[in-house]
TORKOL-4160 file (C-alpha; in steps of 0.2 Angstrom, whole numbers, padded with zeros to 4 digits, m for minus):
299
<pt num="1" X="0047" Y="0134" Z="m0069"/>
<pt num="2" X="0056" Y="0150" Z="m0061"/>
<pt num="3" X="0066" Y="0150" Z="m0078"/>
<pt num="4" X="0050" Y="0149" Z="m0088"/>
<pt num="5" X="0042" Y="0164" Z="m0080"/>
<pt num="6" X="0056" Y="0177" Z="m0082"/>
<pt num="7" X="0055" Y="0172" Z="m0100"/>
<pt num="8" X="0037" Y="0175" Z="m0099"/>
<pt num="9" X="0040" Y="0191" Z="m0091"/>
<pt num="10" X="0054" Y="0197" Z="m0103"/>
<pt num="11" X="0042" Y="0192" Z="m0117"/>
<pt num="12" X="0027" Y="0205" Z="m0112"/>
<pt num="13" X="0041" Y="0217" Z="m0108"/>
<pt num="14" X="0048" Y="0216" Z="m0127"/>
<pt num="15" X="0030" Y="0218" Z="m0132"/>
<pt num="16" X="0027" Y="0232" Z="m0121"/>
<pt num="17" X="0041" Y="0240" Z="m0132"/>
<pt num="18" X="0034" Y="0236" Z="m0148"/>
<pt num="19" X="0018" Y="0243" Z="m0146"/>
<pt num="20" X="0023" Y="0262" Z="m0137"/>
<pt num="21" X="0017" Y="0276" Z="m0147"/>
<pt num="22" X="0026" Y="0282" Z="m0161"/>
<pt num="23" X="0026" Y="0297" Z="m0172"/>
<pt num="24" X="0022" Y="0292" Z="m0190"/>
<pt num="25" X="0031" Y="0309" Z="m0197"/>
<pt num="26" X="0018" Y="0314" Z="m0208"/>
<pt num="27" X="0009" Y="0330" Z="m0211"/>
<pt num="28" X="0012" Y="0336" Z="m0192"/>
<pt num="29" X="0021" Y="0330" Z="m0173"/>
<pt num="30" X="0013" Y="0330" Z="m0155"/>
<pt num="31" X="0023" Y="0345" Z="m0149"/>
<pt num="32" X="0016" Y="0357" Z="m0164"/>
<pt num="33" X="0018" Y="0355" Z="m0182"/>
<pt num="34" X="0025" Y="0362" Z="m0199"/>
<pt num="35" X="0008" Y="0364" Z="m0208"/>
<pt num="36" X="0001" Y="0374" Z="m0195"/>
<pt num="37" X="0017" Y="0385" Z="m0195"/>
<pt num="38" X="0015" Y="0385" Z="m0215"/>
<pt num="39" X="m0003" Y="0389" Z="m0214"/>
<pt num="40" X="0000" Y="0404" Z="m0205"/>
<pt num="41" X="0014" Y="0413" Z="m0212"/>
<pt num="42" X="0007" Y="0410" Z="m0231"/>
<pt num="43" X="m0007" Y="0418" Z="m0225"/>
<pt num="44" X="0000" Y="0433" Z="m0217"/>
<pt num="45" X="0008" Y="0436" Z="m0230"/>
<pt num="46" X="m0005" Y="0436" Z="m0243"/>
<pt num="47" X="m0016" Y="0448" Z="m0231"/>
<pt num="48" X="m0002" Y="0459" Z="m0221"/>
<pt num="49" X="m0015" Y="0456" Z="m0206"/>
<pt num="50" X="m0021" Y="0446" Z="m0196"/>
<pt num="51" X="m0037" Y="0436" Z="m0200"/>
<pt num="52" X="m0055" Y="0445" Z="m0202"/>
<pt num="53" X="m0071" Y="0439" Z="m0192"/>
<pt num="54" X="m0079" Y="0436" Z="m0211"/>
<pt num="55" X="m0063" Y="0424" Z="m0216"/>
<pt num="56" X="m0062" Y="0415" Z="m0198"/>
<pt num="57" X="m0080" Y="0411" Z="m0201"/>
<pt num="58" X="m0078" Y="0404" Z="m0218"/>
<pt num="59" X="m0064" Y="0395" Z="m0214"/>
<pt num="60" X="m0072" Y="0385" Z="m0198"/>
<pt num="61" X="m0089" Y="0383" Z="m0211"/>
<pt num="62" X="m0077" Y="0373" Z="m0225"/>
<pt num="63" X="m0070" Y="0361" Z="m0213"/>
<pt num="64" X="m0079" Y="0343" Z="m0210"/>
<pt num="65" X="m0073" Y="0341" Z="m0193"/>
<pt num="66" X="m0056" Y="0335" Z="m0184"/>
<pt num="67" X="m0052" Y="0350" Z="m0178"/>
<pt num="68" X="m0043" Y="0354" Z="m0160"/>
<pt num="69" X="m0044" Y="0371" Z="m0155"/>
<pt num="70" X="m0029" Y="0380" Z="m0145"/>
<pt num="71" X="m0035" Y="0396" Z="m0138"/>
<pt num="72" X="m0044" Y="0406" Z="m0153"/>
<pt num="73" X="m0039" Y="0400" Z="m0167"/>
<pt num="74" X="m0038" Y="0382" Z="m0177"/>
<pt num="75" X="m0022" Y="0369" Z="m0176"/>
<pt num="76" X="m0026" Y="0359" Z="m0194"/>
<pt num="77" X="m0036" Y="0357" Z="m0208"/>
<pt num="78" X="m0050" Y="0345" Z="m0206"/>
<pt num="79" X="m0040" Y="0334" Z="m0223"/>
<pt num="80" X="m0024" Y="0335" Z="m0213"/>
<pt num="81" X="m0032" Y="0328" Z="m0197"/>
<pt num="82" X="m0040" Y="0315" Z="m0204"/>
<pt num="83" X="m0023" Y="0308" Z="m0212"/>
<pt num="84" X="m0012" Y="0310" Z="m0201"/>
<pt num="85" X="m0023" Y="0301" Z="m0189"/>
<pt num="86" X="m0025" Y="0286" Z="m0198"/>
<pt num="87" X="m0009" Y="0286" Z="m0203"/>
<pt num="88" X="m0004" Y="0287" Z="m0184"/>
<pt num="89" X="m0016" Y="0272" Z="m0181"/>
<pt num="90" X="m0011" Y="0261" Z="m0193"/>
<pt num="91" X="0005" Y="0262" Z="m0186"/>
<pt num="92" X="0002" Y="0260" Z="m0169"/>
<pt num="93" X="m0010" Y="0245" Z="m0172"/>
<pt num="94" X="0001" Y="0235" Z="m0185"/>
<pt num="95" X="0017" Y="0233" Z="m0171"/>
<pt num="96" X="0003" Y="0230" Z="m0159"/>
<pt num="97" X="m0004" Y="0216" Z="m0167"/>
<pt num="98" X="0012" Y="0208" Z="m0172"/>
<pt num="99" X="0017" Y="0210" Z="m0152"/>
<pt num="100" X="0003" Y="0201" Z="m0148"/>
<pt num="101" X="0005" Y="0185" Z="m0161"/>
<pt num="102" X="0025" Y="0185" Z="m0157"/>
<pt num="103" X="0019" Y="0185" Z="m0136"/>
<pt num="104" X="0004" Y="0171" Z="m0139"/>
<pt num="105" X="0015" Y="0158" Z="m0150"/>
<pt num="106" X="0030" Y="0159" Z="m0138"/>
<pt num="107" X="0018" Y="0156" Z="m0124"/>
<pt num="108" X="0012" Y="0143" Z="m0132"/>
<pt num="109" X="0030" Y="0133" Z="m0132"/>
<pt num="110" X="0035" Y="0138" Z="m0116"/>
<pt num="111" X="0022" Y="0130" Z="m0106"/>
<pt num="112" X="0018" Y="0116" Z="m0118"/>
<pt num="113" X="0019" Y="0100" Z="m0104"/>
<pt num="114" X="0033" Y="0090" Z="m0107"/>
<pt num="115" X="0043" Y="0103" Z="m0114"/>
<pt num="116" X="0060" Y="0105" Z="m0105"/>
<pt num="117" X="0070" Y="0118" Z="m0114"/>
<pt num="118" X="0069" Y="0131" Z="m0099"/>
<pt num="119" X="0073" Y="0126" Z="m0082"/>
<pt num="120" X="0084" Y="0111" Z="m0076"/>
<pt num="121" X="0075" Y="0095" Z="m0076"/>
<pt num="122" X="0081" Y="0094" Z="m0057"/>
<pt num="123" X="0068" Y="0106" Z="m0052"/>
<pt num="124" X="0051" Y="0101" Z="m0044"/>
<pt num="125" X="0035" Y="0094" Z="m0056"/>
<pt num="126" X="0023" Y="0106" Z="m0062"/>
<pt num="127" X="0011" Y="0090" Z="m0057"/>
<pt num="128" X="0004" Y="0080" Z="m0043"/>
<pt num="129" X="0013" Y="0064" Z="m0047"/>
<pt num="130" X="0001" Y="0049" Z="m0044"/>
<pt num="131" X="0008" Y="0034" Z="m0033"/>
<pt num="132" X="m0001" Y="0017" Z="m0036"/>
<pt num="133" X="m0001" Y="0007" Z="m0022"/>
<pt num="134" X="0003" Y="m0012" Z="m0024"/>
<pt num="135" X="m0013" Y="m0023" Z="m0023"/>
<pt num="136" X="m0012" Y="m0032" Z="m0008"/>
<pt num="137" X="m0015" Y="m0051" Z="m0005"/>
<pt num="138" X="m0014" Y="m0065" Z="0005"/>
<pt num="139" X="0000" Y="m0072" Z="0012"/>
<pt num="140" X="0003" Y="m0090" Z="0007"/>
<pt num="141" X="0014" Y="m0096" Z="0018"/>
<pt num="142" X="0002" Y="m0091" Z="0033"/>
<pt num="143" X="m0013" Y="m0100" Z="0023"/>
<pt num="144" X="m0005" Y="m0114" Z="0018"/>
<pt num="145" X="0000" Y="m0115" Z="0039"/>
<pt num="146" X="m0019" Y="m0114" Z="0043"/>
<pt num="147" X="m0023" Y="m0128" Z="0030"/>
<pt num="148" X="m0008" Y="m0139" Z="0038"/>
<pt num="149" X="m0020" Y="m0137" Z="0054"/>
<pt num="150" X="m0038" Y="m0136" Z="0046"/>
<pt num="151" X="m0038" Y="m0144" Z="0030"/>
<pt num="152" X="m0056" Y="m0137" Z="0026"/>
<pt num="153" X="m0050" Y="m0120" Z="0028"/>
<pt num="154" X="m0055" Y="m0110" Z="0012"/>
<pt num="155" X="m0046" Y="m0092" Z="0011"/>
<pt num="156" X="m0058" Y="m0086" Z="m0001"/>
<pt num="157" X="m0074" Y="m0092" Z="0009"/>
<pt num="158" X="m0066" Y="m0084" Z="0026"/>
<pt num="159" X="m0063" Y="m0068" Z="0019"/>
<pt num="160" X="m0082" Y="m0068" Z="0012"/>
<pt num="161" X="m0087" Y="m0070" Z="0032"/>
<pt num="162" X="m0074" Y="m0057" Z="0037"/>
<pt num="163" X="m0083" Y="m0044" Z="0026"/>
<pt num="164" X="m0100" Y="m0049" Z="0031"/>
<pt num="165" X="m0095" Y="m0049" Z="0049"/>
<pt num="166" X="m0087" Y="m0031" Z="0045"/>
<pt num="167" X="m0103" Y="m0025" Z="0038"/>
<pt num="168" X="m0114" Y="m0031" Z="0051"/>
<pt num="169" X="m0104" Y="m0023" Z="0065"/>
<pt num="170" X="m0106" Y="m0006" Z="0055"/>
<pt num="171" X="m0123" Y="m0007" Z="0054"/>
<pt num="172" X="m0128" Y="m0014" Z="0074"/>
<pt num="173" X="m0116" Y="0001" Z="0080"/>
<pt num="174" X="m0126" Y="0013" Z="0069"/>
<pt num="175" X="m0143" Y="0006" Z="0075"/>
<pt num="176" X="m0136" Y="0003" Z="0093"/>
<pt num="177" X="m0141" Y="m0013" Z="0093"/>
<pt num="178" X="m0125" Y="m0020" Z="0099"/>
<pt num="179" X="m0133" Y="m0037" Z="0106"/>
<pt num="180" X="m0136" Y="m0043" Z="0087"/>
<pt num="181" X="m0117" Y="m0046" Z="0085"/>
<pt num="182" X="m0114" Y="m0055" Z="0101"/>
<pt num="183" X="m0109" Y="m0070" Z="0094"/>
<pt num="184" X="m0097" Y="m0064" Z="0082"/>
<pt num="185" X="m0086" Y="m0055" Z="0095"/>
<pt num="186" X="m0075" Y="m0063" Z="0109"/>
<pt num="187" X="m0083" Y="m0058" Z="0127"/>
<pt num="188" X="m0071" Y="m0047" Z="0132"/>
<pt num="189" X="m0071" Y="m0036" Z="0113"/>
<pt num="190" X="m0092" Y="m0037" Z="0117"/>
<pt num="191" X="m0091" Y="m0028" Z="0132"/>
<pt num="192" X="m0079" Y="m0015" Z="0128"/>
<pt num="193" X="m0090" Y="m0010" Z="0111"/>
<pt num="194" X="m0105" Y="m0010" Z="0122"/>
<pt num="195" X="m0100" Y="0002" Z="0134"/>
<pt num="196" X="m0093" Y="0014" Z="0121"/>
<pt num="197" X="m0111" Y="0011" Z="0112"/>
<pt num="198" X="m0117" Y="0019" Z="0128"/>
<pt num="199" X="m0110" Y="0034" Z="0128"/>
<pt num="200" X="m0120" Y="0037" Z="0112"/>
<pt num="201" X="m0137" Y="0033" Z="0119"/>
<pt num="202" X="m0132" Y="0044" Z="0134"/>
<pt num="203" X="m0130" Y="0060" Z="0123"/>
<pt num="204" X="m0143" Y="0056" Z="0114"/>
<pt num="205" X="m0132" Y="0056" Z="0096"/>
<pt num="206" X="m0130" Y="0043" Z="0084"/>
<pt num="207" X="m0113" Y="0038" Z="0073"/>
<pt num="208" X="m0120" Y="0039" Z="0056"/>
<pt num="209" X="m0111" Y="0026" Z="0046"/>
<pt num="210" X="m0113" Y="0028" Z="0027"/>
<pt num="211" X="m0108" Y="0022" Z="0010"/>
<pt num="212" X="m0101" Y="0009" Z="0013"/>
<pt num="213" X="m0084" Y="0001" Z="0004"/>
<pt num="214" X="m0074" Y="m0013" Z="0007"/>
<pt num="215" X="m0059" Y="m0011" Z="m0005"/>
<pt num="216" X="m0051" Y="m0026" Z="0000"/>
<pt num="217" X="m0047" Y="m0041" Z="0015"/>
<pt num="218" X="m0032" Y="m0051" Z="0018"/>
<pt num="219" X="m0027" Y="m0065" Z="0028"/>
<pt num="220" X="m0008" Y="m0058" Z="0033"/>
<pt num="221" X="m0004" Y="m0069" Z="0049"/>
<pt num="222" X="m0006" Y="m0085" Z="0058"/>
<pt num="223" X="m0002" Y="m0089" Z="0076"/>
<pt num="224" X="m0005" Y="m0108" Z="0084"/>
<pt num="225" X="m0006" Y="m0104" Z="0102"/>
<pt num="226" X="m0010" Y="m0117" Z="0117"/>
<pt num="227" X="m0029" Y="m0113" Z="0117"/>
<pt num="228" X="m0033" Y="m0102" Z="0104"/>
<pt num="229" X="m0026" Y="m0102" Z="0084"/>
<pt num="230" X="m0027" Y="m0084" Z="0078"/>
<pt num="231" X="m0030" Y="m0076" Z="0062"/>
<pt num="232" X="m0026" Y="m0059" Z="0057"/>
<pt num="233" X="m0034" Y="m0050" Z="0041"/>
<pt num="234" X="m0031" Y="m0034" Z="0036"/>
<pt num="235" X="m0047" Y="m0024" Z="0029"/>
<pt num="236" X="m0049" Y="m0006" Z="0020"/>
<pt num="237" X="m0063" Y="0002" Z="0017"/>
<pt num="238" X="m0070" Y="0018" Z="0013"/>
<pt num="239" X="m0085" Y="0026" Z="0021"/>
<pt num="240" X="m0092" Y="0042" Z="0027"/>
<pt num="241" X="m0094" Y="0042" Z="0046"/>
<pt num="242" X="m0101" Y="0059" Z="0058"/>
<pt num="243" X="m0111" Y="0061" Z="0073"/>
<pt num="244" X="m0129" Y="0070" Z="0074"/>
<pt num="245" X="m0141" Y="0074" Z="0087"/>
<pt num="246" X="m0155" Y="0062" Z="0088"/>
<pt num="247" X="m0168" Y="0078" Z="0093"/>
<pt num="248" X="m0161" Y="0088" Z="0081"/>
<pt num="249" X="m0154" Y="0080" Z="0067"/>
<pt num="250" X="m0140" Y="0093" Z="0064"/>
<pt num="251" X="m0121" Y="0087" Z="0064"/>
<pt num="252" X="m0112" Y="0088" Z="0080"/>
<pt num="253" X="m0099" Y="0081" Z="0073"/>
<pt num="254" X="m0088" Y="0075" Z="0055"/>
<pt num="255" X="m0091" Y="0079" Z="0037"/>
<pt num="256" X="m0108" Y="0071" Z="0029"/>
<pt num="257" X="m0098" Y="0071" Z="0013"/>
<pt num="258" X="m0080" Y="0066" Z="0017"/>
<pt num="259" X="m0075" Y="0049" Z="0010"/>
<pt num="260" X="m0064" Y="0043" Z="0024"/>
<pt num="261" X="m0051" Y="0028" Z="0017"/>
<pt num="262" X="m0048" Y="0017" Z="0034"/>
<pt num="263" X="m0038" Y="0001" Z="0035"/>
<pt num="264" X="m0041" Y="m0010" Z="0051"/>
<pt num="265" X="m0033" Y="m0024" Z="0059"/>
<pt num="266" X="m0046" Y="m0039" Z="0063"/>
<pt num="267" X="m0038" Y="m0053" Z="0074"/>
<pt num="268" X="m0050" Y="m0069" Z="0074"/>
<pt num="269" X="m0048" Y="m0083" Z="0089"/>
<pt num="270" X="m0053" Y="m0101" Z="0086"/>
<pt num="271" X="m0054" Y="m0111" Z="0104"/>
<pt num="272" X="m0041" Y="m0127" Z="0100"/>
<pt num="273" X="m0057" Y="m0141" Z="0106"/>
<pt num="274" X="m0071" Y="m0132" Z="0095"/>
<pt num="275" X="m0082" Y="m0144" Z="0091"/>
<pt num="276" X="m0085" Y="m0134" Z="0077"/>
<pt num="277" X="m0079" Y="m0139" Z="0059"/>
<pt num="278" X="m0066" Y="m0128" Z="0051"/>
<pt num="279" X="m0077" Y="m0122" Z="0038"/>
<pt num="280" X="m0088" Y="m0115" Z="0051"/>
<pt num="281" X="m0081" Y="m0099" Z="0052"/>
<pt num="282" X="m0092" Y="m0093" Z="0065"/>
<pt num="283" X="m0081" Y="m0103" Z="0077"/>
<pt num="284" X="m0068" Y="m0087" Z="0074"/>
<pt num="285" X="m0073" Y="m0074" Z="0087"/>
<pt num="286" X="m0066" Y="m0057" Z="0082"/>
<pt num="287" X="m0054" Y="m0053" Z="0098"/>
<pt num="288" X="m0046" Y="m0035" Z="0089"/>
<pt num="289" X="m0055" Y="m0022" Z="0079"/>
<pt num="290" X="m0044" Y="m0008" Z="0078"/>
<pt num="291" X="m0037" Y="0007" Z="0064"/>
<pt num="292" X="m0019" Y="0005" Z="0060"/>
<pt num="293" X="m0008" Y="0015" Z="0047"/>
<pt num="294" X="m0012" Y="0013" Z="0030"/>
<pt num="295" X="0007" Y="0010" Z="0025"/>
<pt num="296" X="0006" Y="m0007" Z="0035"/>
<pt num="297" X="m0008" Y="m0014" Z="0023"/>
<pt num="298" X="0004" Y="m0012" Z="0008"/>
<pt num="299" X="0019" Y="m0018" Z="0015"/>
């Protein structure tokens, strides 16, 4: 890209030279000019004298304009003047032009994309480079582990329950109605949530939870323990989330129109004697809800 910019640069110096001024060598020069010099002596020497108030008058009556006075008297003749200067226009104009045209097309395929003629291909994209992330799923082996176990277990119906059960707790914490999702949670995550939910209701502000995503769940491990059999599912979602003041309505807190991506890590306990079938998946009680690095959702 370095390269590619000198060239630019050398190309509007080149036509920086083209188009400086230039004497098109008729009829007359910037610094004074032949004509005038001719003018004068032809007519001194017609008139041994200088010019006469009656002939200086004459002469300024016959011209049609184009005239540049120096002191008292005139430089050209109007017919002179008006030659030379277009003559002096049309060559200033015509490099001009050709400057610009020759500047614009080499421009052009310089910074065409994709085009690698200048620079080493070594140096650093002229372009955010998009990573696609791989689309996570479910692991089998810890699936076909729970099945082993509960035979009417259904990966596709428990992660159904798992987003509802997400949702729900989204909309209870903005609401602070924590008591509605009691029986989704394990005692001990209740209690903790609660008393965070307080905190809220003390300051008088609410956690504004919006727009709402789920971009995907997963069932990524499986633990058979002496009392409990654990699940843990990995959730993303998107969603806006800030803080306002419930007198005043303003924001105290976030962005009302940031999108934040979020992966959480939800770990579900099932007591070993639930009387509960298998496919009752309110007999998982979510025991972690916490953030984790997005990186461990694709790994």
């Amino acid at each position: 890209m370095k390269k590619r910019i000198l060239v630019f640069l050398g190309l509007v110096m080149l036509g920086l030279t083209f188009t400086m001024p230039v004497d098109a060598g008729v009829g007359h020069t910037r610094s004074g000019s032949s004509s005038r010099s001719s003018y004068h002596s032809s007519n001194r020497s017609s008139s041994g004298s200088s010019y006469s108030g009656s002939n200086r008058s004459s002469y300024y009556s016959n011209s049609t304009g184009g005239f540049r006075l120096s002191g008292n008297s005139s430089d050209y003749s109007s017919v002179s003047e008006s030659d030379d200067v277009t003559t002096s226009a049309l060559a200033g104009v015509i490099p001009f032009i050709l400057a610009v045209s020759f500047i614009v097309t080499l421009t052009q395929i310089i910074f065409k994309p994709n085009w690698d003629n200048f620079g080493s291909k070594d140096e650093e994209p002229d372009y955010e480079p998009t990573y696609t992330n791989p689309t996570p799923s479910n692991k089998i082996r810890e699936v076909d582990e729970i099945k082993m176990i509960y035979p009417g277990f259904d990966e596709n119906d428990f992660i159904s329950y798992v987003n509802k059960l997400y949702l729900d707790l989204q909309v209870a914490w903005m609401n602070k109605d924590w008591e509605k999702v009691r029986d989704l949670e394990t005692s001990g995550l209740f209690e903790t949530h609660e008393r965070q939910l307080q905190d809220y209701i003390r300051s008088n502000t609410t956690n504004v939870l919006e727009k709402i995503s789920i971009e995907n769940s997963v069932i990524r491990r499986f633990d058979v323990g002496d009392k409990f059999d654990v699940v843990t599912v990995y959730l993303s979602s998107y969603l806006r989330d800030y803080v306002i003041d419930d007198k005043t309505g303003d924001i105290v807190e976030g962005n009302r129109w940031l999108d934040l991506f979020t992966v959480y890590k939800l770990e579900f306990l099932r007591e070993k004697d639930s009387v509960l079938a298998a496919d009752d998946y309110s007999s998982w009680k979510l025991n972690i809800y916490e953030v984790v690095d997005e990186d461990d959702f694709y790994r």
